[in-house]
C-alpha positions in Angstrom: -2.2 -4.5 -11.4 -3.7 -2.5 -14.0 -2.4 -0.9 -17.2 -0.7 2.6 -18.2 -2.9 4.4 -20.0 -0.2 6.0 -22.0 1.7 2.9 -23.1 -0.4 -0.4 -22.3 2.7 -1.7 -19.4 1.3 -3.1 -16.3 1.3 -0.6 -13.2 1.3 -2.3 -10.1 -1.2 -0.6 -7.6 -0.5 -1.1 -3.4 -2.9 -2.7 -1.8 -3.1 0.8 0.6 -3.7 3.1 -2.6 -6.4 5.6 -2.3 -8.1 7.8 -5.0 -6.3 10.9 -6.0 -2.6 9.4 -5.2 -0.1 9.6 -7.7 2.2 7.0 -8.8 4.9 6.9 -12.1 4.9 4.1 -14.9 7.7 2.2 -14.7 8.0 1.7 -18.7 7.4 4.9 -19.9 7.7 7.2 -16.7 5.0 8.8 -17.3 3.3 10.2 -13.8 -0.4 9.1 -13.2 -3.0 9.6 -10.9 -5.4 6.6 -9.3 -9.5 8.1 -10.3 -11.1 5.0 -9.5 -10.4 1.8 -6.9 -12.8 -0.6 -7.7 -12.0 -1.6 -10.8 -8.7 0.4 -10.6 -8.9 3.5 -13.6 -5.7 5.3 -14.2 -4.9 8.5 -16.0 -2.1 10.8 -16.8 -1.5 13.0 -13.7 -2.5 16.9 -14.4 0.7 19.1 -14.6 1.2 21.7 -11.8 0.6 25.1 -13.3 2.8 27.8 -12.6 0.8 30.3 -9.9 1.1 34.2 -10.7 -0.9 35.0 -8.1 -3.4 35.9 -10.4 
């Protein structure tokens, strides 16, 4: 388990998860992304940016 960094809940983390996966509070729905395993760190997933082709 460790905790939303948006609104304090508890996220429960799979035993399998690996760095870079995202998962989605279940409180707030808010979409994060695993940084670091061991101790589990969480943050708010980066929004997909529109590609222009630029």
């Amino acid at each position: 388990m460790s905790e939303c960094p948006v609104c304090d809940a508890e996220v429960e983390i799979a035993g399998d998860a690996v760095i870079g996966e995202l998962l989605s509070c279940e409180d707030c729905g808010m979409e994060l992304e695993i940084l670091k395993l061991d101790p589990v760190e969480l943050a708010e997933a980066p929004t997909a940016e529109e590609d222009w082709g630029q």
